[in-house]
MIGU-867877 format. One record per residue: residue in three letters; z, x, y of N, C-alpha, C in turn; residue number from 1. Coordinates in nm, 2 decimals, decimal comma. Example, Ala and Ser with C-alpha at 12.3 -4.5 7.8 and 13.67 -1.06 7.14 Angstrom:
<atoms>
ATOM   type      nzz      nxx      nyy     cazz     caxx     cayy      czz      cxx      cyy   seq
ATOM    ala     0,78     1,32    -0,57     0,78     1,23    -0,45     0,78     1,32    -0,33     1
ATOM    ser     0,71     1,28    -0,22     0,71     1,37    -0,11     0,79     1,29     0,00     2
</atoms>
This chain:
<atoms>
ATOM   type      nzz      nxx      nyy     cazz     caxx     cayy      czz      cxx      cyy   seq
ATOM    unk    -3,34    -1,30    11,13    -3,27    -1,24    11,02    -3,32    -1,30    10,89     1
ATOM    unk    -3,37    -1,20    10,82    -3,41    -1,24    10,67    -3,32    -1,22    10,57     2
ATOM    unk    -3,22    -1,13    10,56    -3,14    -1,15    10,47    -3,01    -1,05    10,52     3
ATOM    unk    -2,88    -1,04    10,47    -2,80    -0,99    10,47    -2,72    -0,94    10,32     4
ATOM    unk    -2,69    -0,78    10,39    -2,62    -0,69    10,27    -2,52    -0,66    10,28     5
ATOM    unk    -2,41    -0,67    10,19    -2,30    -0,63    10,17    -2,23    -0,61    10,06     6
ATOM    unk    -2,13    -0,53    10,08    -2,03    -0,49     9,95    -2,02    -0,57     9,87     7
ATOM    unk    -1,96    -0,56     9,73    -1,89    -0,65     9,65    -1,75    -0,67     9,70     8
ATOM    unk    -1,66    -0,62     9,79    -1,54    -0,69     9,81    -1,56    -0,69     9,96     9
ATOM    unk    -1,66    -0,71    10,01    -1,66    -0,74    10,13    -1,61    -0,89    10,20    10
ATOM    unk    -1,50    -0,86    10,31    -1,44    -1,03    10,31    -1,46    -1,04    10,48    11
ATOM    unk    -1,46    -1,18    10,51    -1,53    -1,17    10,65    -1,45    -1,35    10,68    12
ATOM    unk    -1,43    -1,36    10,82    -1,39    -1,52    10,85    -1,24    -1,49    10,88    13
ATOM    unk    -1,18    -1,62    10,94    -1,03    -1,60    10,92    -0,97    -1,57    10,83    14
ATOM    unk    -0,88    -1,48    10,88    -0,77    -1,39    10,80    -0,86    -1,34    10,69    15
ATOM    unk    -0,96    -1,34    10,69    -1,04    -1,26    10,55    -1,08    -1,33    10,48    16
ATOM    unk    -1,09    -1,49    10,49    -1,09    -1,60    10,38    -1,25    -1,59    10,31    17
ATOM    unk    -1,32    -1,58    10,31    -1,45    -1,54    10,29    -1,50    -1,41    10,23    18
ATOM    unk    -1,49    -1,44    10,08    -1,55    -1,35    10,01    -1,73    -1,30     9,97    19
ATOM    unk    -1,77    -1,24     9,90    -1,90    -1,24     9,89    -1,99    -1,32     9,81    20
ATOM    unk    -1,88    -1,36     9,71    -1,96    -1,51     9,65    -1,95    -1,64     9,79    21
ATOM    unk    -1,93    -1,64     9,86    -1,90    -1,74     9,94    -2,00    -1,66    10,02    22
ATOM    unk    -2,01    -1,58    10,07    -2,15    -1,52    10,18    -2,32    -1,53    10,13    23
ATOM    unk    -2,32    -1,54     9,98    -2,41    -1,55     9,91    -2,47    -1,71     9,90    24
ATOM    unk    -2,34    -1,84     9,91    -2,36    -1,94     9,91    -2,38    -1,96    10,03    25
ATOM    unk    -2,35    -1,95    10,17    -2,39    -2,01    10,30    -2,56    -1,93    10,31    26
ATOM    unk    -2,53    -1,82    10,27    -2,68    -1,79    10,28    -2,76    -1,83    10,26    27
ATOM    unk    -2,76    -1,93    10,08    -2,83    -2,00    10,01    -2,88    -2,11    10,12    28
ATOM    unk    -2,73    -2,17    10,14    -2,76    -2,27    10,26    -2,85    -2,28    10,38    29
ATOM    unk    -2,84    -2,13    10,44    -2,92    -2,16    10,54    -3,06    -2,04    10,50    30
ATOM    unk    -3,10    -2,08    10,38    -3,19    -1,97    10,35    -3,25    -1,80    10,36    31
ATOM    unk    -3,14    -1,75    10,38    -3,13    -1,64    10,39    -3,08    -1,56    10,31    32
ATOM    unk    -3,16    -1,45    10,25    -3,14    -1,36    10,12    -3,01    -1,29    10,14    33
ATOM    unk    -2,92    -1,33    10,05    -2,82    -1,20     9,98    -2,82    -1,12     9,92    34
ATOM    unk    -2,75    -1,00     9,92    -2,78    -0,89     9,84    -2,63    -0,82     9,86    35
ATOM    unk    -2,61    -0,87     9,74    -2,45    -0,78     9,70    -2,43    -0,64     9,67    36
ATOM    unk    -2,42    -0,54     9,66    -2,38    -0,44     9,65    -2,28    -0,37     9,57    37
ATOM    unk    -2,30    -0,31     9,47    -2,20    -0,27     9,36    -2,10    -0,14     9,47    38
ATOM    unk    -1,97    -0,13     9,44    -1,85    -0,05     9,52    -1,93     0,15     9,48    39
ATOM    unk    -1,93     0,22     9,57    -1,96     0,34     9,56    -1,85     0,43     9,52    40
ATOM    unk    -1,84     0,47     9,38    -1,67     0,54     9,38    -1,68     0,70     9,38    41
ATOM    unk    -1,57     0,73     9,44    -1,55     0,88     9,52    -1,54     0,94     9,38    42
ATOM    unk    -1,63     1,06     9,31    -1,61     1,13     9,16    -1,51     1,19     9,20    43
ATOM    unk    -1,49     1,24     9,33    -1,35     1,37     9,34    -1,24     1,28     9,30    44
ATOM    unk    -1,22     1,14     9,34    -1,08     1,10     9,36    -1,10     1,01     9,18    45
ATOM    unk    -1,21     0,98     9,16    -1,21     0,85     9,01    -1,15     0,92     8,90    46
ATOM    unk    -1,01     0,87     8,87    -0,95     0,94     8,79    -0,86     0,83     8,67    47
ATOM    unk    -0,95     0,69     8,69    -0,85     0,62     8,60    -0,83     0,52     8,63    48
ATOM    unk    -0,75     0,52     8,76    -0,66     0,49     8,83    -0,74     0,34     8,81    49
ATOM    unk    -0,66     0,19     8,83    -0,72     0,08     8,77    -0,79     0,05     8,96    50
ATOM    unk    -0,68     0,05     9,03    -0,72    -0,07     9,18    -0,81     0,11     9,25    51
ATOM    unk    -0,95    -0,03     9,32    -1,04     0,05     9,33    -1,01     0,13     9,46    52
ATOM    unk    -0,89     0,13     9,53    -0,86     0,19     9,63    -0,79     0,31     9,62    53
ATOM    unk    -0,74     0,26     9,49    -0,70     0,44     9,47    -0,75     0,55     9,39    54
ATOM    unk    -0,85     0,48     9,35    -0,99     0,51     9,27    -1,07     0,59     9,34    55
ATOM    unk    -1,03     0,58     9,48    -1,10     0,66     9,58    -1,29     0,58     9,58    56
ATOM    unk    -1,22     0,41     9,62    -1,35     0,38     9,68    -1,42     0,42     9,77    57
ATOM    unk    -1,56     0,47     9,81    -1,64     0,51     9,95    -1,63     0,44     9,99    58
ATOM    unk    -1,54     0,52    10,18    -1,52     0,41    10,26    -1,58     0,53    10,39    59
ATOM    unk    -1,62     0,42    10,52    -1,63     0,46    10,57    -1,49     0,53    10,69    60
ATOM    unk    -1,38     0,47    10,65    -1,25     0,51    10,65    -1,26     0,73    10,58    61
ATOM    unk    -1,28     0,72    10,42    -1,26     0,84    10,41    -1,35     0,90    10,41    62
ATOM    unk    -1,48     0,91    10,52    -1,60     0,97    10,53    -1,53     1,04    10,67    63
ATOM    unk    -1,50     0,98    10,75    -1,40     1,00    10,91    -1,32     1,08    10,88    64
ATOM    unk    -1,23     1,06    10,78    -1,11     1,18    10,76    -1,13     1,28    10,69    65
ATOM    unk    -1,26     1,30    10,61    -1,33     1,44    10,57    -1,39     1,49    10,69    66
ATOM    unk    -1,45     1,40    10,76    -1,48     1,48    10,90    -1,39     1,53    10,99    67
ATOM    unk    -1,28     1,44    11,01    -1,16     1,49    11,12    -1,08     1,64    11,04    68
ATOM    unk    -1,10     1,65    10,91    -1,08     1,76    10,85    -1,12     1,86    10,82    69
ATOM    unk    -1,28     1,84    10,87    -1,37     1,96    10,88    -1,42     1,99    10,76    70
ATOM    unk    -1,41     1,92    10,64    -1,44     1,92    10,49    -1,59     1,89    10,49    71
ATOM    unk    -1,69     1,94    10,53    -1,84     1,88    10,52    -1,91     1,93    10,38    72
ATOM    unk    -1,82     2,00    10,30    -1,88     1,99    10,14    -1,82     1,83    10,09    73
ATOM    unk    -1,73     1,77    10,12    -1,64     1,67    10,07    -1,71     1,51    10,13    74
ATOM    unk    -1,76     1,55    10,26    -1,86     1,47    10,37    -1,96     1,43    10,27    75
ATOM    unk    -2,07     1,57    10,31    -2,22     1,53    10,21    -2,20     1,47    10,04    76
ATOM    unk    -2,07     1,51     9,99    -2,07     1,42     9,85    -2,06     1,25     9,88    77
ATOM    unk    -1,96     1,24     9,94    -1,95     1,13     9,98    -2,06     1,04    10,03    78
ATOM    unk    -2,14     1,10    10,13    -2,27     1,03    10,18    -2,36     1,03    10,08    79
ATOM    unk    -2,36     1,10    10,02    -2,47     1,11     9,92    -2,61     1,21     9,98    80
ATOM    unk    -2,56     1,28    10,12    -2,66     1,39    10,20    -2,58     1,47    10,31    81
ATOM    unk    -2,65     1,55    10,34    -2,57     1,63    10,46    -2,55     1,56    10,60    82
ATOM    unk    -2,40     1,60    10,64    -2,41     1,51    10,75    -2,52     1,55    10,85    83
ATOM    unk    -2,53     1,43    10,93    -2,65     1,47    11,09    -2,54     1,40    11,22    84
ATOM    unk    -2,54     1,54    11,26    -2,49     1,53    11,39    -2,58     1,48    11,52    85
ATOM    unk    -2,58     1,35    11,59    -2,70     1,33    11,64    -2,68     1,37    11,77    86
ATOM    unk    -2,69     1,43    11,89    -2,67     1,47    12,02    -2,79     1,40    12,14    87
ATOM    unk    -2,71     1,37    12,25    -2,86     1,35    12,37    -2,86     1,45    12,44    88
ATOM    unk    -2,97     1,57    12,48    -2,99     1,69    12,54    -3,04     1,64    12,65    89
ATOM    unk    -3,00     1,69    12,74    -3,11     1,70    12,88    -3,10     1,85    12,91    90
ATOM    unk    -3,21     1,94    13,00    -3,25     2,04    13,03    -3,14     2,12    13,09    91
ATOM    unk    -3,01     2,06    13,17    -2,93     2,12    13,25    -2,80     2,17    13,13    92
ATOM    unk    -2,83     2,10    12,98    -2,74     2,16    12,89    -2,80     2,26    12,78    93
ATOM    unk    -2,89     2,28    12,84    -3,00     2,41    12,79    -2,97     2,59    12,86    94
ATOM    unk    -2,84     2,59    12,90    -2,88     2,70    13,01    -2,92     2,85    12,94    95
ATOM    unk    -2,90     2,89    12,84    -2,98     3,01    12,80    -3,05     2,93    12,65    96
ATOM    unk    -3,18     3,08    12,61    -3,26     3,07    12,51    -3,16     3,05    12,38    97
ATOM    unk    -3,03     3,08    12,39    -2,96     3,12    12,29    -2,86     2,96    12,23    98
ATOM    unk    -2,83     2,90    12,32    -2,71     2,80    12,38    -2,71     2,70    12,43    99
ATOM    unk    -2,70     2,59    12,36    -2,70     2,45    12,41    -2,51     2,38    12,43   100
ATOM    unk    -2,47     2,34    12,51    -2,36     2,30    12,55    -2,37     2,17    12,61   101
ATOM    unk    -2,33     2,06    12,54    -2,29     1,94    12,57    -2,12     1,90    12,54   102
ATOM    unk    -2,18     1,79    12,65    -2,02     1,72    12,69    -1,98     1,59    12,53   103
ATOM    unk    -1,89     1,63    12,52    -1,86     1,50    12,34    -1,97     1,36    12,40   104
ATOM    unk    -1,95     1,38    12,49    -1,99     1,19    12,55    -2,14     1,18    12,52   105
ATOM    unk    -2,15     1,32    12,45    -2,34     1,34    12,46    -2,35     1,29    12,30   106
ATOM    unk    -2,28     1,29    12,22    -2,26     1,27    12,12    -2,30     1,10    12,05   107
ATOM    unk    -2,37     1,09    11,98    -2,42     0,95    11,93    -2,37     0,91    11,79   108
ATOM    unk    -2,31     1,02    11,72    -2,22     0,95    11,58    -2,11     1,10    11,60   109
ATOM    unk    -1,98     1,04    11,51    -1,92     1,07    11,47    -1,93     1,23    11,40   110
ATOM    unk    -1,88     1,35    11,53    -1,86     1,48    11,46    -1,71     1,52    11,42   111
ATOM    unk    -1,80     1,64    11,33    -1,66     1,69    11,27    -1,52     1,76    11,33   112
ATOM    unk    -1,48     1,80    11,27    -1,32     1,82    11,33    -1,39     1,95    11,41   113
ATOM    unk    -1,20     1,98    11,51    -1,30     2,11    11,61    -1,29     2,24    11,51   114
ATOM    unk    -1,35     2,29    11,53    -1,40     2,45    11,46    -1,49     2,51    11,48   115
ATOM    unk    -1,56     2,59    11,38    -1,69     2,67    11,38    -1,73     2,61    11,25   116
ATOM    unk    -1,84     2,58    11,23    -2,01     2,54    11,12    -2,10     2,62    11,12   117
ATOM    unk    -2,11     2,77    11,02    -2,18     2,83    11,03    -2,32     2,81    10,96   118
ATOM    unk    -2,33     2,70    10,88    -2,45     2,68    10,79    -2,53     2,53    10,85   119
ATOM    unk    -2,55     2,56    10,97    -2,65     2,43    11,03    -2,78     2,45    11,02   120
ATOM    unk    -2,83     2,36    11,07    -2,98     2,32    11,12    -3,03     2,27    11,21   121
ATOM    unk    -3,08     2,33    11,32    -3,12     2,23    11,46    -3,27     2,18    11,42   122
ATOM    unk    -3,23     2,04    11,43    -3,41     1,96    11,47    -3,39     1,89    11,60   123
ATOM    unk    -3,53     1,90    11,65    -3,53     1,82    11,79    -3,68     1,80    11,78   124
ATOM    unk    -3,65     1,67    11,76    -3,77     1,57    11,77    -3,78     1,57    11,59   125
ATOM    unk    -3,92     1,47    11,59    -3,96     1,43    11,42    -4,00     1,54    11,39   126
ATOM    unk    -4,09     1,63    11,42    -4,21     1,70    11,38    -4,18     1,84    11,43   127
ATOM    unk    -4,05     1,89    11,48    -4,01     1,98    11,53    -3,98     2,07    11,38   128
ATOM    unk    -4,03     2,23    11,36    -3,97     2,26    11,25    -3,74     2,25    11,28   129
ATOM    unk    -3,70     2,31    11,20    -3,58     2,30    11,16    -3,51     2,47    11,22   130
ATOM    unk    -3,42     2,49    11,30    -3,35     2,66    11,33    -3,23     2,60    11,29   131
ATOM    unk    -3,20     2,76    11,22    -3,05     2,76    11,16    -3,01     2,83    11,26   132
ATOM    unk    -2,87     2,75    11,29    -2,73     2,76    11,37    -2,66     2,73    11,35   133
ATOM    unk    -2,55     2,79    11,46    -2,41     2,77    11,46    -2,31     2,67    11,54   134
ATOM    unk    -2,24     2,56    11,47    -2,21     2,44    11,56    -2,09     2,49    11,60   135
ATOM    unk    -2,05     2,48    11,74    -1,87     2,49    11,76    -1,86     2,38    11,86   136
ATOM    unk    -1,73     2,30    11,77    -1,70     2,17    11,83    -1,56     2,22    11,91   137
ATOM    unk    -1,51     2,15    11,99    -1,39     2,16    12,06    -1,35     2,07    12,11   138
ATOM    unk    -1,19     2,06    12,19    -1,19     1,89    12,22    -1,29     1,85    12,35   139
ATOM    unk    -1,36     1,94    12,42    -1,45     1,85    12,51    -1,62     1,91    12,50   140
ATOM    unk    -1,63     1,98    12,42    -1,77     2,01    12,40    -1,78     2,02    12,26   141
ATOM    unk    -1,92     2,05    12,29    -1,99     2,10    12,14    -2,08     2,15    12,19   142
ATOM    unk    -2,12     2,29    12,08    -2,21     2,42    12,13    -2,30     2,42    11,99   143
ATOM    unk    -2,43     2,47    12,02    -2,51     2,47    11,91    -2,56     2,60    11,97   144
ATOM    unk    -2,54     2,76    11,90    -2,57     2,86    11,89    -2,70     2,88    11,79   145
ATOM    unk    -2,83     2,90    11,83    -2,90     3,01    11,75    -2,98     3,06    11,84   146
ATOM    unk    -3,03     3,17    11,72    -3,12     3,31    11,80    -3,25     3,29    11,90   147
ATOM    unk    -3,29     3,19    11,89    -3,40     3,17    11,99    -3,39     2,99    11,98   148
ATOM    unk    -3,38     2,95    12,09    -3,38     2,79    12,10    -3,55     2,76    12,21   149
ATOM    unk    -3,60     2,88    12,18    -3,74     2,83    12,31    -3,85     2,80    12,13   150
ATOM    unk    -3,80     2,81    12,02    -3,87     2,79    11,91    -3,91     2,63    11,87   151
ATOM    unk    -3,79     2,55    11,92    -3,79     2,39    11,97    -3,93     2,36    11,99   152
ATOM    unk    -3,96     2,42    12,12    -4,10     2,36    12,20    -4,07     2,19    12,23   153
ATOM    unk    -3,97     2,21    12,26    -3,90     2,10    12,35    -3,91     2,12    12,51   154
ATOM    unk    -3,90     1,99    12,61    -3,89     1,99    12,71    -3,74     1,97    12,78   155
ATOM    unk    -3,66     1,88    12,65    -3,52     1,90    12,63    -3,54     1,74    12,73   156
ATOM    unk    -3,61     1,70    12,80    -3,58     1,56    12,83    -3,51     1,43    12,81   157
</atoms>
C-alpha cells in the first residue's frame, strides 16, 4: 500500500473516533501518502441548507436509493456517468439470438429497481462494439433484449 484516499468527513476506529486529520497523521507515521478528498454535493438537493447532509451530500447511500427507484437520470448525475450494470454470462443464459436471461446472482454490482430500461447498451468484452437494448429487471432475473445478440461475436464463456 502506497497511499490511502478518503473523504473529508470520513471517520474510521472505535465508535468513529478517528477523523481524517488523524488518518493523514498515522499515515505520516507510517509513511504512507494521504489524500483527502473535498465532499461531492448533490446540485438537485444543494439548496442552502447549512449541514452537509441535508445539502444532499453524494453518498453512496443516495446513489442505491435512486437505483432502488429506478431514477437513472438522477443515478448518472450523481455518478458523474451512466450507470454500468455489470453481469457474468455463460452460454446456457444465451438461449435465443434475441435474449439473454440471467439469475440476480449473476449480477456483480448493484441494479436498478424492477422495471423496464429502454435506452441501454450492451458491451461484452473491451473491444466488443456497443448494441442498444432493452434491460428488464424483476425480483429473480434480469433480461437484456436486443435485435440481434450474434453481433457480440462472443463465445459467452
Amino acid at each position: 500500500v502506497c497511499g490511502v484516499v478518503a473523504g473529508e468527513n470520513y471517520r474510521f476506529g472505535y465508535r468513529a473516533s478517528g477523523d481524517a486529520s488523524e488518518l493523514v497523521r498515522l499515515c505520516e507515521e507510517y509513511g504512507i501518502g494521504a489524500y483527502i478528498i473535498s465532499s461531492v454535493m448533490d446540485k438537485k438537493q444543494d439548496s442552502g441548507k447549512r449541514d452537509s447532509k441535508d445539502r444532499g451530500q453524494v453518498s453512496s447511500t443516495r446513489v442505491r436509493q435512486a437505483l432502488a427507484a429506478g431514477d437513472m437520470r438522477y443515478v448518472s448525475e450523481l455518478l458523474g456517468r451512466a450507470h454500468r450494470l455489470i453481469l457474468r454470462v455463460r452460454a446456457r443464459d444465451v438461449p435465443s439470438e434475441r435474449r439473454i436471461s440471467v439469475p440476480r446472482s449473476s449480477l456483480l454490482n448493484l441494479p436498478p429497481g424492477n422495471g423496464i430500461y429502454k435506452a441501454c447498451l450492451l458491451l461484452v468484452g473491451d473491444h466488443e462494439p456497443s448494441i442498444p437494448c432493452s434491460l428488464v429487471v424483476d425480483t429473480s432475473n434480469i433480461h437484456v433484449e436486443a435485435e440481434d445478440l450474434r453481433l457480440c461475436n462472443s463465445d459467452w464463456s
